[in-house]
Every structure is written in structure tokens, then in C-alpha cells.
ZALUM-926365 format. One line per field, with one value per residue (C-alpha): residue in three letters; z negated, x negated, y negated. Coordinates in steps of 0.2 Angstrom, whole numbers, plus 2048, in hexadecimal, padded with zeros to 3 digits. Last residue first. Layout:
<sites>
residu [ALA|...]
Z [Z|...]
X [X|...]
Y [Y|...]
</sites>
This chain:
<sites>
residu [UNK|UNK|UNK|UNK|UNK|UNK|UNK|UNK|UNK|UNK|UNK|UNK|UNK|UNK|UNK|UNK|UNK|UNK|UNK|UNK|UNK|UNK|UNK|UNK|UNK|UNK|UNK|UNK|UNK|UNK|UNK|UNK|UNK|UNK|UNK|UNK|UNK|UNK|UNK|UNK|UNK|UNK|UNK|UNK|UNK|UNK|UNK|UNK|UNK|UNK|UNK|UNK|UNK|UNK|UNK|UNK|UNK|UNK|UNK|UNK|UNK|UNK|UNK|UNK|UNK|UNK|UNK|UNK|UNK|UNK|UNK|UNK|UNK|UNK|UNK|UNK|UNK|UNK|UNK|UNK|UNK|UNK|UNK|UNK|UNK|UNK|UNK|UNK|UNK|UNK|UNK|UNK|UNK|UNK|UNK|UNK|UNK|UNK|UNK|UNK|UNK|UNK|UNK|UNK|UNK|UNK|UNK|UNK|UNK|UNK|UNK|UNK|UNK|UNK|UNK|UNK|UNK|UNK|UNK|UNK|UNK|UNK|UNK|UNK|UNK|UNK|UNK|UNK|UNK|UNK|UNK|UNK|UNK|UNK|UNK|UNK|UNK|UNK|UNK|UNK|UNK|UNK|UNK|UNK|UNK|UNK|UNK|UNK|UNK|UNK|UNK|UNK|UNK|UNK|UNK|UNK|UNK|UNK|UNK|UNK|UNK|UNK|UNK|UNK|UNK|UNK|UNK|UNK|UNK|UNK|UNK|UNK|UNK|UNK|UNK|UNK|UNK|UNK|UNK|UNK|UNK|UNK|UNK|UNK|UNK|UNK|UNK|UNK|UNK|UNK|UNK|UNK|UNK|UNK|UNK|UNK|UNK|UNK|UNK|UNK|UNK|UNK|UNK|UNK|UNK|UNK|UNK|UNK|UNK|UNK|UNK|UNK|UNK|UNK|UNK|UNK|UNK|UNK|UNK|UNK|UNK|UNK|UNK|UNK|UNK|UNK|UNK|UNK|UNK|UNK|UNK|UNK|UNK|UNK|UNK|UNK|UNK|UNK|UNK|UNK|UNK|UNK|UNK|UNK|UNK|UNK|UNK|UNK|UNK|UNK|UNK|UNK|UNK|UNK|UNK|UNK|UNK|UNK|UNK|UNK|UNK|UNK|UNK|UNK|UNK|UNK|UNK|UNK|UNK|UNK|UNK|UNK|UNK|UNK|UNK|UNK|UNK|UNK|UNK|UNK|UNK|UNK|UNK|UNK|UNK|UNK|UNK|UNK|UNK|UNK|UNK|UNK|UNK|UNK|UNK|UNK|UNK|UNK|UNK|UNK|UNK|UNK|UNK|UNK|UNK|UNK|UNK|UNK|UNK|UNK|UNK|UNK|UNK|UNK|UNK|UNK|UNK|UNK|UNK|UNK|UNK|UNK|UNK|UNK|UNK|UNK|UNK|UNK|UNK|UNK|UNK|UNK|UNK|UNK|UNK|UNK|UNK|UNK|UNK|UNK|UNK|UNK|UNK|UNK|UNK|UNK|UNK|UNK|UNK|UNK|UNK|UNK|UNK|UNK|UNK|UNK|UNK|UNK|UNK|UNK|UNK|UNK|UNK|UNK|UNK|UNK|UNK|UNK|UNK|UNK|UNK|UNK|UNK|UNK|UNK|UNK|UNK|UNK|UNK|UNK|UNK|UNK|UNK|UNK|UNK|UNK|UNK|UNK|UNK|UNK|UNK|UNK|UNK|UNK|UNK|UNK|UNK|UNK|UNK|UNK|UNK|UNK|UNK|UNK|UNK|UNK|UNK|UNK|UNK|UNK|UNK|UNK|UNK|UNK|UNK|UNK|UNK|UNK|UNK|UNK|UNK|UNK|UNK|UNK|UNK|UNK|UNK|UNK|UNK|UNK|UNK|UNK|UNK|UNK|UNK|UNK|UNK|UNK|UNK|UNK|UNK|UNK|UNK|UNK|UNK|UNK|UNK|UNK|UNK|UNK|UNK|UNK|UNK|UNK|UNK|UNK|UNK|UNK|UNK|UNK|UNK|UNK|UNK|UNK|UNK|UNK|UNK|UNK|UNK|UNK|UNK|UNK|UNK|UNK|UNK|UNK|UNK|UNK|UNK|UNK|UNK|UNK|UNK|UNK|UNK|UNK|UNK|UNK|UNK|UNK|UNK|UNK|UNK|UNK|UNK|UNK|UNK]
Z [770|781|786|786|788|794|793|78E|79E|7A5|7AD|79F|7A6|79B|79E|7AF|7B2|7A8|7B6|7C5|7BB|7B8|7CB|7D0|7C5|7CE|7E2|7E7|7F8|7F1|7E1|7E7|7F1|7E1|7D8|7E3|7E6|7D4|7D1|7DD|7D5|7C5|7CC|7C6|7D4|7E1|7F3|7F1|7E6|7F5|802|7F7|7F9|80D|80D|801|80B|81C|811|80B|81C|816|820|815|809|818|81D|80D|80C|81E|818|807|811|819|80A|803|810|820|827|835|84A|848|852|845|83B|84B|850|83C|841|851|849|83B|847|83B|83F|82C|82F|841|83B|82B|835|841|834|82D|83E|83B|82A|82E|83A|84E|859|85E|870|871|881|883|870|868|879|874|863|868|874|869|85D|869|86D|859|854|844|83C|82C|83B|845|839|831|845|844|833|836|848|83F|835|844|84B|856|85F|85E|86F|868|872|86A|858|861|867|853|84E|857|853|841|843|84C|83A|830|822|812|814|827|826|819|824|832|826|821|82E|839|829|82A|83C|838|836|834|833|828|825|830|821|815|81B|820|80F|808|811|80D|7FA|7F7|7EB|7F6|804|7FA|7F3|804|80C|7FC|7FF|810|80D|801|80D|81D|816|80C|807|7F6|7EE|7DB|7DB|7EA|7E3|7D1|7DA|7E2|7CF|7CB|7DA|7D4|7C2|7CB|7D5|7CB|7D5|7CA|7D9|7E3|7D1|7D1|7E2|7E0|7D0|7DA|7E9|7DB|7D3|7E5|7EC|7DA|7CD|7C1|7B1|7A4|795|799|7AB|7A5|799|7A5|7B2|7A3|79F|7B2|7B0|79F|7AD|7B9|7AF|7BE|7BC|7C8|7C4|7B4|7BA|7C7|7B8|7AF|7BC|7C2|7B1|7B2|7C4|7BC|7AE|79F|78E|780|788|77B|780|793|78E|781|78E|79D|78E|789|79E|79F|7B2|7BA|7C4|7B4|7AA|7B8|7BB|7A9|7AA|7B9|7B1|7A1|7AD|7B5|7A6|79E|78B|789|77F|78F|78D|780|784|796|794|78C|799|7A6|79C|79D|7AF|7B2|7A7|7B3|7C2|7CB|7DD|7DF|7CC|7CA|7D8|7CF|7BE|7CB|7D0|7C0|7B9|7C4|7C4|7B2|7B3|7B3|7AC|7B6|7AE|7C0|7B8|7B5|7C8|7CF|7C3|7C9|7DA|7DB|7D1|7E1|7EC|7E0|7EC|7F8|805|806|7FC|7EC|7F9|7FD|7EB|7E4|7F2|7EF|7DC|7E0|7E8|7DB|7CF|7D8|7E5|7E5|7F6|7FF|80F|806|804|817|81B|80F|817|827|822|81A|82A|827|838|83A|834|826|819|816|823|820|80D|80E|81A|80E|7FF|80A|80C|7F7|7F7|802|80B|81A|81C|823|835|83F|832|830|844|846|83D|843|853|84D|845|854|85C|84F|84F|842|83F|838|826|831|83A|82C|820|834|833|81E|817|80B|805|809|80C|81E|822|829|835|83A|842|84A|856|857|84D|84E|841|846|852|84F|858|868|860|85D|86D|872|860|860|86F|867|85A|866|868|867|876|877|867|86E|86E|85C|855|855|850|842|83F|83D|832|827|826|82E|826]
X [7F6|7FB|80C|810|826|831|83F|850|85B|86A|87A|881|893|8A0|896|895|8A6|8A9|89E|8A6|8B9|8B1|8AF|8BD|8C5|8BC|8C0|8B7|8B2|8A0|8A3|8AC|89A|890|89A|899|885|884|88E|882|872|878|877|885|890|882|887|89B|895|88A|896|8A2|894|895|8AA|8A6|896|8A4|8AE|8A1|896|88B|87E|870|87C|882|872|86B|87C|877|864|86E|878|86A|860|86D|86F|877|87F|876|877|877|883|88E|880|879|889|88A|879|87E|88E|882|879|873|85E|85D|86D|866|853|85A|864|858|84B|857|858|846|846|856|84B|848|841|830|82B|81D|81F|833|838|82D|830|842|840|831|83B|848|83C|835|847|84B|839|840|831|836|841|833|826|831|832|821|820|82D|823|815|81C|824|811|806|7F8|7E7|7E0|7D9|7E3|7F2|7ED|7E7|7FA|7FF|7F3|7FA|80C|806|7FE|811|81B|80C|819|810|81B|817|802|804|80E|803|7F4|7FB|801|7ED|7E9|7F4|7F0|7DC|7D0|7BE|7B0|7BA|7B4|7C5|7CE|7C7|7C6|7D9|7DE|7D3|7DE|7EE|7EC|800|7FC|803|7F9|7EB|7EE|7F4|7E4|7DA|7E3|7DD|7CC|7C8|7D3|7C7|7B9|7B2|7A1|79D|78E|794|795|7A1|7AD|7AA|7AF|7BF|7C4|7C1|7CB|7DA|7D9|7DC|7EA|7F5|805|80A|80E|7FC|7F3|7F8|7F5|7E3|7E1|7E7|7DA|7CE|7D3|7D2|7C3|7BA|7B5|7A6|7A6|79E|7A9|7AE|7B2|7BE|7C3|7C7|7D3|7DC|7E2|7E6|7F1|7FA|7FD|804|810|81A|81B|80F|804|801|7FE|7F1|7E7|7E7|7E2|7D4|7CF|7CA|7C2|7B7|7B2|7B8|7B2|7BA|7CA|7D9|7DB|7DF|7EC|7F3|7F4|7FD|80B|80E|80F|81C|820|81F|80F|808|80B|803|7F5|7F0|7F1|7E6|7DB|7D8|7D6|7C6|7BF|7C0|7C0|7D3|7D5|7CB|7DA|7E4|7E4|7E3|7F3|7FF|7FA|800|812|812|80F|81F|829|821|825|824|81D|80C|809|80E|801|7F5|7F5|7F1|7E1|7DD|7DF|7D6|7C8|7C8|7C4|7D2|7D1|7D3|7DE|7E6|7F5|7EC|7E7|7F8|800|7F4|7F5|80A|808|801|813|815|80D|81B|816|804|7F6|7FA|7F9|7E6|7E0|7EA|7E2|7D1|7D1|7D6|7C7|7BC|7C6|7C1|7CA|7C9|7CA|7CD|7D8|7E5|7DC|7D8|7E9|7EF|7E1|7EA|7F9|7F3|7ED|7E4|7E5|7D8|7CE|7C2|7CF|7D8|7D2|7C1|7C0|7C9|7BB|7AF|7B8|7B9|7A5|7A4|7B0|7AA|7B8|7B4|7A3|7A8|79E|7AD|7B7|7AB|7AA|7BC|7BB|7AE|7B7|7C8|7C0|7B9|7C8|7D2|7C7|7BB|7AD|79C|79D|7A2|793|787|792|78E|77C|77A|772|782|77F|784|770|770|777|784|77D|770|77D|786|777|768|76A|75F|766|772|76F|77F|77D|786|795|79D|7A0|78E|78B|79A|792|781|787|788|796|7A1|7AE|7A9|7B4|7C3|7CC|7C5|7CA|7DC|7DA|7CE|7DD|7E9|7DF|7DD|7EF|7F8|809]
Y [7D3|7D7|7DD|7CC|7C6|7C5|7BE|7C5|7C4|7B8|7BE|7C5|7C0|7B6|7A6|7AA|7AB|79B|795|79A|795|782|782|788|77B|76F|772|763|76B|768|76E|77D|77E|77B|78A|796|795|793|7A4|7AC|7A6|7AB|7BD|7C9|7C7|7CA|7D1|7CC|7BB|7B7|7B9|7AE|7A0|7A3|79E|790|78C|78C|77F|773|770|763|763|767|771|77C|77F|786|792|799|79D|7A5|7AF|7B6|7B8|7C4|7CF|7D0|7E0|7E5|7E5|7D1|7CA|7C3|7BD|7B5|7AC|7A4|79D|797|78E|786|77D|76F|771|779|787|78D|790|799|7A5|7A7|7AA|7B7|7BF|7C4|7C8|7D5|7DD|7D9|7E7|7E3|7EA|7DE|7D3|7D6|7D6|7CB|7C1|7BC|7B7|7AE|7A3|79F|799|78C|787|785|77A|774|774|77E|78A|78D|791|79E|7A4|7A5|7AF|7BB|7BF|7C2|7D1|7D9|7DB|7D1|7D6|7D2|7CB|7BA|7B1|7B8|7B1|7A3|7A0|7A5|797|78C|790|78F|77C|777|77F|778|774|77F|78B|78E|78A|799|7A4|7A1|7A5|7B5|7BB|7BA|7C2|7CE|7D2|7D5|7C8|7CC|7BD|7B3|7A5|79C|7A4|79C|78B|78E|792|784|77A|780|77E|780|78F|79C|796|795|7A7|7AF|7AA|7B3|7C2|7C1|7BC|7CA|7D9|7D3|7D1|7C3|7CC|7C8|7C0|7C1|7B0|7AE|7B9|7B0|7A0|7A7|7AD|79C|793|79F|79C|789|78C|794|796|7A5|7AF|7AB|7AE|7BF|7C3|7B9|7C7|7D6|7D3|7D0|7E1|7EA|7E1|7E8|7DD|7DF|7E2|7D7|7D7|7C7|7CD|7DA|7CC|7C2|7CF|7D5|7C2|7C4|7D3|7C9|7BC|7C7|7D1|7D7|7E9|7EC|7DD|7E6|7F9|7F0|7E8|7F9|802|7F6|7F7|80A|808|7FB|808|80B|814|81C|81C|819|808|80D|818|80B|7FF|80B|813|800|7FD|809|806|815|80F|80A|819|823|815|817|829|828|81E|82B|83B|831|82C|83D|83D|83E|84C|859|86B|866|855|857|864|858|84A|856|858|845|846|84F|846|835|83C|82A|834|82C|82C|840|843|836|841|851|84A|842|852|85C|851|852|865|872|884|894|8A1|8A5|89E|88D|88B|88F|882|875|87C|87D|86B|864|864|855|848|84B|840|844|83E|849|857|854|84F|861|86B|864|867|87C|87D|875|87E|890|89A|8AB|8B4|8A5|8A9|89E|88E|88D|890|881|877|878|874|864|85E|84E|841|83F|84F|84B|84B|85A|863|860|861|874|878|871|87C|88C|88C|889|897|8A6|8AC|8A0|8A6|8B6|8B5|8B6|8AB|89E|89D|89A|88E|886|887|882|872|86A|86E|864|854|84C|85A|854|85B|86B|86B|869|878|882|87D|881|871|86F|880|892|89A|8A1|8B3|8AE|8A2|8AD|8B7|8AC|8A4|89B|88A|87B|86D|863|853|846|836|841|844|854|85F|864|869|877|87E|87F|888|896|8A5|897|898|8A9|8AA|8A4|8B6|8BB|8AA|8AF|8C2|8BB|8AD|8BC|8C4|8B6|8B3|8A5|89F]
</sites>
């Protein structure tokens, strides 16, 4: 760990480096004209606000050795130990620099003499984006043993640490101390409860939360929505969705973007045509993550047309939705249209990723197009330096088994350098009903039971290739099996009244 001393000693050789404020302005970007600034000394002496020229510096500061030099400088002149000067360091570290360095904002934090909550806040946000979200409980617990008390930013910060890691005992106990500390006043606090309960999948916990909040904002019902998709009540989320509107809130990207994915995975073509009118009402931008999301719900919903209408209006498209819409032209039997589009795709100089590759061979194998898919599985290797996954050899799998070359196929699962999932098996099973090879779909239906021997979906694979092989008692042994196995479930039920 650095101390402050050490750091002085640190900065104290590179100091000539920045006797001048001019030289830190030479290296930030040439758009950016601070304001005129003789040397160190007046820069300590100036008044600490947002307008102070070192605070207007740092504000500006994207790269590592910009930041060591104003560092360094705010420790020379002692402006680092005062705390609303330590606070916009702490800012740019955490989330100014690209990448962030957490480290770095952890030494900052510690060469404060006394840090206050604001402080304190901006540590908690910055760890609970990191990969152990839960490192920011030290600062809560840190902040209320140095008797300071937590604001509603504090809480929401630390409420979304315990989301982003599922610690739901643990962000039960915070909720504890924001009634004791705020009751549950603070919007902010309140949506990030919501999306902790949501997120851990109590979606009761998640509605009453919401409920209990004396007002909400478009923020707060775009918890709520999102903690309903989640756990897979899509129509009870979309329900959400109207009478948010009813009530005369707008909707964000990110709750439309939920609602088309909602209406793309019930199939419901028409709420899906009314939530894209309201878009277009409301004059919004299609960009890139709009149109996309509204590409997959066409697509998803079997209106290819107005998928392709919406995505050629689209004056952005990133990879996805170049994947979306040769996915969608794929499913929907535009195997040769999706190779198209995939060459203008390439054209167009954006480069593919592993995730295209699944959808053009998917392409390949509904249009039966076995030598050009052969051909892509090579090159997504040798032109793009894209190792194939299980979803990738899958579609070979599945390409095989639907043009009748279920030898090829079987070669590819042997071949494969891992184990084949459930899919797989399932890709060679489909081809062995279309062509009617009984006795290896016996042999691959047992595969399934192996992987899924509580799945109905298993026991029925067995069962209609005994069938086939007219092997009967086997099959009235399959499904007297299932009938001694629980393999069906409750269903589900509203959580809406």
C-alpha cells in the first residue's frame, strides 16, 4: 500500500516535470483551454472549488500520466488532504480513468485525513462496480464506526453492491439500518431495494418495496419492470409497463428495450406494434440499442419484414444488430437472404464476432446449404481468429442431422474437444426422426435420459424412438416412469392483484 509520504518522495523526483500547469495542459486535448495559471504556489492558495485550475484540470484527465502529474501536484502543494479536493481525485480514478483503477482510488482514500460521506459514497459506487461488489461494506461499515451517518446515496450505493453479488441476508440487514436511519422516504434507497429483491428473485419482497414508496420516478418503475422480466413474469412486467404509461410516465430505452424483449418471448405481436407506436409517438431516436431490440421482437414474433424495415432505418448498427437481423432472417427461413446480409455485414467493415458465426451457420443448416457452411466454419477460424464453442458445433450438428448425413454429424460429436450438451443431442435426435433412423435415435434418446432423467422432454425422446423401432413395452415402461416421476411443475400464477 502507498502512503502519503511515500507518494511525496515519489512525486518529489518528477516534480520538474510539472513545475508549470502549463505542462499538464500541453498534454490534455487540444479542444480543452483551462484557465491561465502561473505556477504552484498560487495554486494552493486558490479557493477549493469546482472552478479551481488544478479541480478544472483533473475534471479533464482521462489517461494514467495525466493523473500521476496532478497528482503529484496535489500532493506537493497539499491540496490532496483537503477533502472536497480528495473526493474529485477519488472520482477520476474511479471513473474518469479508462480503464478505472480501483487501487488507485483506494490510495487516494487513505491519505485523507478525515474523510467525509461524500467520500466515503464514491468508494462504496466505485467497488460496488468491480467484481466483488461486496468489498464496499468495509466503507459502509468503516463510515458508521467513525460515527458518521449515511445519506440515501449511501444506501442505494451499498443496496446495489448486495444486488450485484445476490447477498440478499446481507442487503436485508442494510435495509434494517435505512429504516432506522432514512424509513423508506428516499427514492433512490427504495429502487435499489426493489432491484435487490428483484435481482434475488423475491419478486413479492421487490412489489411490496416498490408499493411502500411514497413517490416514483421512471427510474423506480424500470426496477420494478426489470425485477419482473428477470424472474420470468413477462406478462405481469408488461401489465407494469401500461399502467406506468397510464399514469403518465414516460419510458426510458431501458424499460422499452425490456418491454419488446418481453413481447419478443410471448410472441405477442400486436402489444409489441403498440409499444413501437408509442416509441415513435414520443419522438424518439431509434439508436442503436432501440432498433436492435426492436429487430429481435419482429424477428421473434415471425414479422420479418418489418424487422428488416426497421433495421435498414437504422442510422447506427453495431455487431448485434447486424446478429440480430441474420438470426432473424434465419428462423424465419431466409437462410440464402442471411448469407447476404452477413457478406454486407463484411462489406461494411464491421467485424464479426463468435456470436454471428452461430447465426450464419443456423442459416446454413435451415437452408440446407452444407458446403457453404463448411466453408464459414473454416474461415471463422483462419480470417477472424474465432475458436468454435459448443453453439457452433451444435449448428454442425444440426446442419448434418436435417440434410440426412447423420454419419457426419455423429463424426462431429466425437470430434468435438467437449462434451456435448443437451442441445446437441437433441439436433442429432431431430435428424434421426426426419430420416427415419430408429436404432441410432434409440441409442441418442438414451443420451438424453443420461443428461436429463428428470425432464419429460427426455422420457419422450425415449419413448418415441422405442416407438419407432416398435419396441412397445419399452415404451409403456418410459412412460410409466414418468408417471412415477414428478416431472411436471405447479404453474405459475400472478403476482399482481
Amino acid at each position: 500500500m502507498m502512503h502519503s509520504s511515500n507518494a511525496v518522495g515519489k512525486c518529489g523526483s518528477h516534480f520538474w516535470m510539472i513545475q508549470t500547469p502549463a505542462t499538464l495542459r500541453r498534454g490534455l486535448k487540444k479542444s480543452y483551454k483551462p484557465p491561465n495559471i502561473q505556477d504552484a504556489k498560487n495554486l494552493a492558495i486558490a479557493p477549493l472549488n469546482l472552478d479551481h485550475p488544478v479541480l478544472s484540470l483533473l475534471s479533464k484527465c482521462q489517461t494514467m500520466a495525466h493523473f500521476n502529474q496532478i497528482h503529484c501536484l496535489m500532493i506537493t502543494t497539499g491540496m490532496s488532504r483537503d477533502a472536497f479536493s480528495a473526493s474529485r481525485l477519488l472520482i477520476a480514478s474511479s471513473f474518469s480513468l479508462s480503464p478505472p483503477n480501483i487501487h488507485l482510488a483506494y490510495v487516494v482514500f487513505s491519505q485523507i485525513q478525515s474523510p467525509d460521506v461524500y467520500s466515503y459514497n464514491i468508494m462504496i459506487k466505485a467497488f460496488s462496480q468491480t467484481s466483488h461488489p461486496l468489498d464496499s461494506l468495509h466503507f459502509y461499515h468503516k463510515l458508521l464506526h467513525q460515527g458518521l451517518y449515511p445519506n440515501e446515496y449511501t444506501f442505494c450505493f451499498v443496496l446495489t453492491s448486495c444486488a450485484q453479488a445476490l447477498a440478499l441476508q446481507e442487503g436485508k440487514q442494510i435495509q434494517a439500518q435505512l429504516i432506522k436511519h432514512l424509513s423508506l422516504g428516499s427514492v433512490y434507497a427504495s429502487t435499489s431495494l426493489v432491484s435487490l429483491y428483484g435481482k434475488c428473485g423475491d419478486i413479492r419482497r421487490a412489489l411490496q418495496a416498490f408499493e411502500e414508496m411514497p413517490h416514483r420516478t421512471e427510474v423506480s418503475w424500470g426496477a420494478v419492470i426489470d425485477a419482473y422480466i428477470g424472474q420470468g413474469f413477462l406478462t405481469d412486467a408488461l401489465q407494469l409497463y401500461a399502467k406506468m404509461r397510464s399514469l403518465g410516465h414516460s419510458a426510458s430505452n431501458a424499460i422499452l428495450v425490456g418491454a419488446f424483449g418481453a413481447c419478443a418471448k410471448l410472441q405477442d405481436l400486436a402489444l409489441g406494434r403498440i409499444i413501437h407506436g408509442q416509441v415513435e409517438a414520443m419522438g424518439l431516436q431509434l439508436n442503436v440499442t432501440l432498433g436492435t431490440s426492436l429487430v429481435d421482437m419482429y424477428s421473434k414474433c415471425g414479422a420479418i419484414e418489418m424487422a428488416m424495415e426497421v433495421f435498414s432505418r437504422m442510422p447506427v448498427k453495431s455487431v448485434a444488430s447486424w446478429n440480430c437481423m441474420i438470426n432473424g432472417l434465419a428462423m424465419n427461413g431466409g437462410g440464402s437472404a442471411a448469407i447476404d446480409l452477413f457478406k454486407e455485414m463484411q462489406a461494411s467493415g464491421l467485424g464479426p464476432n463468435s456470436a454471428t458465426f452461430v447465426g450464419v451457420l443456423h442459416a446454413c443448416s435451415h437452408g440446407g446449404l452444407v458446403n457453404e457452411a463448411l466453408e464459414y466454419f473454416s474461415c471463422m477460424r483462419e480470417l477472424y481468429g474465432i475458436e468454435a464453442n459448443v453453439k457452433h458445433y451444435g449448428c454442425m450438428v444440426d446442419l448434418y442431422g436435417r440434410a440426412g448425413k447423420l454419419g457426419k454429424a455423429v463424426d462431429v460429436i466425437r470430434t468435438m474437444p467437449m462434451k456435448p450438451d443437451i442441445v446437441i443431442w437433441g439436433a442429432l435426435l431431430g435428424g434421426c426422426k426426419k430420416h427415419g433412423n430408429a436404432k441410432l435415435g434409440e441409442l441418442v434418446g438414451a443420451q438424453i435420459m443420461k443428461l436429463q432423467p428428470h425432464k419429460v422432454s427426455g422420457c419422450l425422446s425415449l419413448s418415441d424412438m422405442y416407438a419407432m423401432n416398435g419396441r412397445w413395452e419399452d415404451v409403456i415402461s418410459v412412460r410409466r416412469m414418468m408417471l412415477d416421476m414428478d416431472v411436471g411443475r405447479e404453474p405459475g400464477c400472478s403476482t399482481l392483484t
